[in-house]
TORPA-4810 file (N, C-alpha, C, O; in nm, 3 decimals):
<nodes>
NODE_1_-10.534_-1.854_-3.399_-10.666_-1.906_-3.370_-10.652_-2.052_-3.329_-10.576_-2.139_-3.372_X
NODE_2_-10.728_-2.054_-3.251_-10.742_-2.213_-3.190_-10.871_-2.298_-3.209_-10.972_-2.228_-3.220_X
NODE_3_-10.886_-2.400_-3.214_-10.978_-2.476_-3.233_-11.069_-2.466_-3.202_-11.153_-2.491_-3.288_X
NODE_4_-11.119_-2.424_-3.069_-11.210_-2.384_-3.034_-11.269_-2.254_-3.073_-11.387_-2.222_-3.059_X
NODE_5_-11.177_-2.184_-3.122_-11.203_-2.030_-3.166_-11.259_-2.016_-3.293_-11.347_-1.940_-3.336_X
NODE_6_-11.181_-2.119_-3.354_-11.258_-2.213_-3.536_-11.430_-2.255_-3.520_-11.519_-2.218_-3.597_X
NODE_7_-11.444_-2.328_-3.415_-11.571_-2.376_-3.405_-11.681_-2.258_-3.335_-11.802_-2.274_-3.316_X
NODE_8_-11.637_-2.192_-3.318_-11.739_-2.055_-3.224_-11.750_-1.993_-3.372_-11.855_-1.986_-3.435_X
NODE_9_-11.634_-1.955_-3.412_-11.642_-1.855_-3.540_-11.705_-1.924_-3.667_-11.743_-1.855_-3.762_X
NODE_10_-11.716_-2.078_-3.669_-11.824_-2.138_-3.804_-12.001_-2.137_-3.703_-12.104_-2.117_-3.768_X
NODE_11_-12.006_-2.151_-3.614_-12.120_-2.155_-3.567_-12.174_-2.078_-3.531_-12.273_-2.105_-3.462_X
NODE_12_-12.140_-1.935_-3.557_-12.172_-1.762_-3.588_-12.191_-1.795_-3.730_-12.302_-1.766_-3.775_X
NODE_13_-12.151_-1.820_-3.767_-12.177_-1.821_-3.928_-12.254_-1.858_-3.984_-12.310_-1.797_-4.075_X
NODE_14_-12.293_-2.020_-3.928_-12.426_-2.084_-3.957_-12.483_-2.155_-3.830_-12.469_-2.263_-3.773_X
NODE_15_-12.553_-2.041_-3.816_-12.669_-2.010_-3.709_-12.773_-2.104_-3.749_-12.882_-2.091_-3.694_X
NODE_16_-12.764_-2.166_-3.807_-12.881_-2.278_-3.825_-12.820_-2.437_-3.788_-12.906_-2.518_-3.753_X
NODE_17_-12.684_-2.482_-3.794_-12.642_-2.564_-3.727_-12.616_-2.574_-3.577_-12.562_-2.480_-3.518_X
NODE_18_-12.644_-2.659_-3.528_-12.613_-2.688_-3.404_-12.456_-2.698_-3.355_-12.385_-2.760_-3.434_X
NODE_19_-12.398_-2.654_-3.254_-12.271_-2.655_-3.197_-12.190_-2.776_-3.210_-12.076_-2.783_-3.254_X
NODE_20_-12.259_-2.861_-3.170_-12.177_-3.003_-3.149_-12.196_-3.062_-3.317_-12.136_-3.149_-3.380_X
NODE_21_-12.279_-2.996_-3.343_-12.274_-3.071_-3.565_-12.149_-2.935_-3.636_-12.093_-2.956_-3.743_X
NODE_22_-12.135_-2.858_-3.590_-12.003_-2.769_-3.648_-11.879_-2.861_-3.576_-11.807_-2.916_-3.660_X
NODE_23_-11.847_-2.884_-3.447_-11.761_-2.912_-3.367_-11.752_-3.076_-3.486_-11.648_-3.081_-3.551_X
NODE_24_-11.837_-3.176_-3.504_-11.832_-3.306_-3.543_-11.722_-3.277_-3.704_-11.611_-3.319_-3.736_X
NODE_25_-11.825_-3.184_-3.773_-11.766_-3.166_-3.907_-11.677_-3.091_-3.887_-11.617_-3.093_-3.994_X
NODE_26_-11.606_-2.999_-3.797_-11.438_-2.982_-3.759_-11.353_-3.077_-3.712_-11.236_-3.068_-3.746_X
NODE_27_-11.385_-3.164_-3.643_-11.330_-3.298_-3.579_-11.297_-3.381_-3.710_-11.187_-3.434_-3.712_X
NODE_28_-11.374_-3.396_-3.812_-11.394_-3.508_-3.913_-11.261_-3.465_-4.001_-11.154_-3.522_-4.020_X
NODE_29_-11.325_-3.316_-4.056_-11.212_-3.249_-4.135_-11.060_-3.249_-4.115_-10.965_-3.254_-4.193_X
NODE_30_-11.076_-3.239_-3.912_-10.911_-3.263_-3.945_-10.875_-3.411_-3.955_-10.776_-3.450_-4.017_X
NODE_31_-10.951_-3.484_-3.898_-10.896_-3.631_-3.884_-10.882_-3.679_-4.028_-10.810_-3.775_-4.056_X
NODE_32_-10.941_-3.623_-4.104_-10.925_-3.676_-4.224_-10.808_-3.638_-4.313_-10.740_-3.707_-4.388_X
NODE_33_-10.804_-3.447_-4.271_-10.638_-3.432_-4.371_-10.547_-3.533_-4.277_-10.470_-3.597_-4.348_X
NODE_34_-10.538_-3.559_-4.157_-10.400_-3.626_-4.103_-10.423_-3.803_-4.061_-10.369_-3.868_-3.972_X
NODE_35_-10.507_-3.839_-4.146_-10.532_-3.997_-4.194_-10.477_-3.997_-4.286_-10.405_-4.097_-4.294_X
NODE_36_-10.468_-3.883_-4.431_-10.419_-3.917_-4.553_-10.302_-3.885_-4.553_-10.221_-3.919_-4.640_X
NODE_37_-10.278_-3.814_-4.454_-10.121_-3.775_-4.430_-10.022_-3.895_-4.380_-9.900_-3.907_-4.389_X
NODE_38_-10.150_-4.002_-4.309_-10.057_-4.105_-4.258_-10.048_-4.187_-4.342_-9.942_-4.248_-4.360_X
NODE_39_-10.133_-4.202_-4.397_-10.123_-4.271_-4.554_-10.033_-4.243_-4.620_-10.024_-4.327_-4.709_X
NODE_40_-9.916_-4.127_-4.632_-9.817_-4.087_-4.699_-9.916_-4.020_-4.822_-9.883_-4.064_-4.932_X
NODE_41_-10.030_-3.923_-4.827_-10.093_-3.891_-4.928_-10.029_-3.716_-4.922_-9.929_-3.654_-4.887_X
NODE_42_-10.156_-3.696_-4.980_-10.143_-3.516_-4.951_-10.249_-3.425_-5.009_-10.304_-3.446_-5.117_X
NODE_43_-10.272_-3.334_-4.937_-10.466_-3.320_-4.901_-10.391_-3.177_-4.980_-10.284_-3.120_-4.962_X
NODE_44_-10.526_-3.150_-5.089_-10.481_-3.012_-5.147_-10.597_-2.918_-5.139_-10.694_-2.963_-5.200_X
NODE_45_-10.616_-2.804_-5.083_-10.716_-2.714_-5.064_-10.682_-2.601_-5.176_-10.604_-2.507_-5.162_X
NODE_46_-10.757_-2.632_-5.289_-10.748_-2.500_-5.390_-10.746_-2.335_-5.348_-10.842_-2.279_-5.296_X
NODE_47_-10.658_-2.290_-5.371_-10.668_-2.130_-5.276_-10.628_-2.111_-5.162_-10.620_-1.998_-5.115_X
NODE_48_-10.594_-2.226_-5.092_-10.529_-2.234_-4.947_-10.422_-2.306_-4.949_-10.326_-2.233_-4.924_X
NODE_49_-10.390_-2.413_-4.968_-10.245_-2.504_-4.982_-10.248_-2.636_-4.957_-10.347_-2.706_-4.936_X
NODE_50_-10.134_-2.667_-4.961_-10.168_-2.817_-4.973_-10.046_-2.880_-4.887_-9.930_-2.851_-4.918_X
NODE_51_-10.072_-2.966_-4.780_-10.082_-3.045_-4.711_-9.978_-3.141_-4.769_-10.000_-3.171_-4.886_X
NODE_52_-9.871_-3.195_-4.715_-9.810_-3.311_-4.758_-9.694_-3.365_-4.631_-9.666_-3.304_-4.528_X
NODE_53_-9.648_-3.481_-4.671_-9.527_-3.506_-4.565_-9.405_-3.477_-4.654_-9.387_-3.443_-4.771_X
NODE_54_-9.313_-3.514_-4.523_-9.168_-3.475_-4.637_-9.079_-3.573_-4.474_-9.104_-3.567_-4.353_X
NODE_55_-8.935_-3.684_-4.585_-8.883_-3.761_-4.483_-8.777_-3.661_-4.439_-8.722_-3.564_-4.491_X
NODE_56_-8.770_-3.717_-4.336_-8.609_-3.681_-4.202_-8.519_-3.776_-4.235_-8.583_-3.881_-4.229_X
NODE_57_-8.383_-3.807_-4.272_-8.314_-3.926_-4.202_-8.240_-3.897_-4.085_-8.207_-3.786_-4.044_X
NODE_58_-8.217_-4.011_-4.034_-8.175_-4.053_-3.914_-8.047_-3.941_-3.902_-7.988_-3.902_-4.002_X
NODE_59_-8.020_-3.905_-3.787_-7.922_-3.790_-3.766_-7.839_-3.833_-3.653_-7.845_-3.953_-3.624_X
NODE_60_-7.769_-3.764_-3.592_-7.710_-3.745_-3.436_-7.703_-3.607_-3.392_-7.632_-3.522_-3.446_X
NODE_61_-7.781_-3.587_-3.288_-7.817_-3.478_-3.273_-7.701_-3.450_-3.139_-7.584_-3.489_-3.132_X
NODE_62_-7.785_-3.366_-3.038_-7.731_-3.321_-2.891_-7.816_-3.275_-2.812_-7.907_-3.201_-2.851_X
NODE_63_-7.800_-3.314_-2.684_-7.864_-3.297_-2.621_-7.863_-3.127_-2.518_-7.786_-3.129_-2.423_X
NODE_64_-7.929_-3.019_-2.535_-7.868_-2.909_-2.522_-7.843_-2.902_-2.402_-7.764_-2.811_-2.375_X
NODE_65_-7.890_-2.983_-2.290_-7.838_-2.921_-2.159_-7.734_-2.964_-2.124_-7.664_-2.891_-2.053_X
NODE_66_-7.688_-3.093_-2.160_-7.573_-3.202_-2.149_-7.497_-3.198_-2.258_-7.384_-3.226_-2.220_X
NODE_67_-7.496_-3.179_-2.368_-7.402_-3.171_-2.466_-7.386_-3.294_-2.518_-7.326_-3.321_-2.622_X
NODE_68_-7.449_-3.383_-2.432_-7.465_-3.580_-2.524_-7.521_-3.565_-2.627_-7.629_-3.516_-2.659_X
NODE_69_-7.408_-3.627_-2.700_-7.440_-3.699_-2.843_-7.608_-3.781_-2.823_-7.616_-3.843_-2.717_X
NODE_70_-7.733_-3.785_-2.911_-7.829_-3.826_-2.946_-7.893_-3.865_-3.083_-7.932_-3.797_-3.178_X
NODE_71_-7.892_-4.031_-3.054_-7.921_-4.052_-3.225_-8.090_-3.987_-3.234_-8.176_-3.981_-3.147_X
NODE_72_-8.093_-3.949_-3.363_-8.251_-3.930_-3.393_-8.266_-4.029_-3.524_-8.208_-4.055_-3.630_X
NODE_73_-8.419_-4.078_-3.425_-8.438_-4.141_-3.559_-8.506_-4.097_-3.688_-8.564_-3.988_-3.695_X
NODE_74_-8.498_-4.189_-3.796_-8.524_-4.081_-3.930_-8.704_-4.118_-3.891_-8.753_-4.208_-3.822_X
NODE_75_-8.758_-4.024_-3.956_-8.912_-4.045_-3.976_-8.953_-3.884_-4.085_-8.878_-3.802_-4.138_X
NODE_76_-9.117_-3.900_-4.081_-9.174_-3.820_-4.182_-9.212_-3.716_-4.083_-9.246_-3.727_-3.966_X
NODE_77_-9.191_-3.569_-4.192_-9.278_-3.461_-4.056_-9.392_-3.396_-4.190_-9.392_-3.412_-4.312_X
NODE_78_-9.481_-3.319_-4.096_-9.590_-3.256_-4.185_-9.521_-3.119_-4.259_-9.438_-3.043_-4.209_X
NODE_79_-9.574_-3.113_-4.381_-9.514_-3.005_-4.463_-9.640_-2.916_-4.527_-9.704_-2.979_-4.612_X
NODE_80_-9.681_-2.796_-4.504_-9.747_-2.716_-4.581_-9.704_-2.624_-4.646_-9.660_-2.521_-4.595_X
NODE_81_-9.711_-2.650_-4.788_-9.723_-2.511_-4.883_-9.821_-2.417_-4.945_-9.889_-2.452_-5.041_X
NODE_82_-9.831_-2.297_-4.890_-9.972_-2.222_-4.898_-9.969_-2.211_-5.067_-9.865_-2.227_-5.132_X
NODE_83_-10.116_-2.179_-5.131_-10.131_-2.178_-5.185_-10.143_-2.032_-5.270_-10.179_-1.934_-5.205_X
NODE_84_-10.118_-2.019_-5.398_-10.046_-1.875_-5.456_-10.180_-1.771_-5.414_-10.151_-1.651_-5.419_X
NODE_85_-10.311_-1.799_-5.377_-10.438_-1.692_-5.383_-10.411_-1.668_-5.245_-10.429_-1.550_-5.214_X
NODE_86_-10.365_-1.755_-5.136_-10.334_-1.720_-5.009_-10.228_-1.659_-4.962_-10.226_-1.607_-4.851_X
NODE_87_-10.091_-1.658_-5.074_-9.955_-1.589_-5.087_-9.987_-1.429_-5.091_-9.957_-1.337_-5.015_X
NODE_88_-10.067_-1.438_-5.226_-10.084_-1.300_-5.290_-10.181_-1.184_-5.179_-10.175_-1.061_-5.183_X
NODE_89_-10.272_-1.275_-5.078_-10.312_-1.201_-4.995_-10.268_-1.149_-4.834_-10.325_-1.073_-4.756_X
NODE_90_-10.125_-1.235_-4.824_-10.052_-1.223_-4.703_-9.984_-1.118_-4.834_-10.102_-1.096_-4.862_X
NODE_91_-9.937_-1.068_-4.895_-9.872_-1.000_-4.905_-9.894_-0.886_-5.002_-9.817_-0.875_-5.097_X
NODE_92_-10.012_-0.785_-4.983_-10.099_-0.732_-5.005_-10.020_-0.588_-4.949_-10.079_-0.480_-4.950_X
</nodes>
């Protein structure tokens, strides 16, 4: 599902909000888990999972078409772990 497919499918839902006020409070929601994410926080959705970073260090990678050596630099990537009510229903 895609974003747009998120905002069609909450605004079937509540038929009493307006399009662009579902679209605002989807816009908000994400900007907000990946503000606290930049914050180095971590956003926890009870029943769904929770949101966190996790660091890289610096590596030397390759470059696959050339085979050159490439430093990478270290940084943080996004990490989700679903949550056990969302486990237990993928695997149903």
């Amino acid at each position: 599902m895609i974003r747009s497919e998120l905002i069609q499918k909450l605004s079937e839902a509540n038929p009493d909000l307006a399009a662009r006020d579902v679209e605002a409070i989807t816009t908000t929601f994400f900007d907000e888990i990946s503000r606290r994410l930049a914050a180095d926080g971590r956003v926890e959705l009870r029943g769904f999972g929770a949101f966190s970073t996790r660091a890289r260090d610096a590596r030397t990678g390759r470059n696959p078409r050339t085979g050159e050596l490439v430093a990478v630099d270290a940084k943080r990537v996004p990490y989700f772990k679903p949550g056990k009510e969302m486990r237990v229903k993928l695997n149903v």
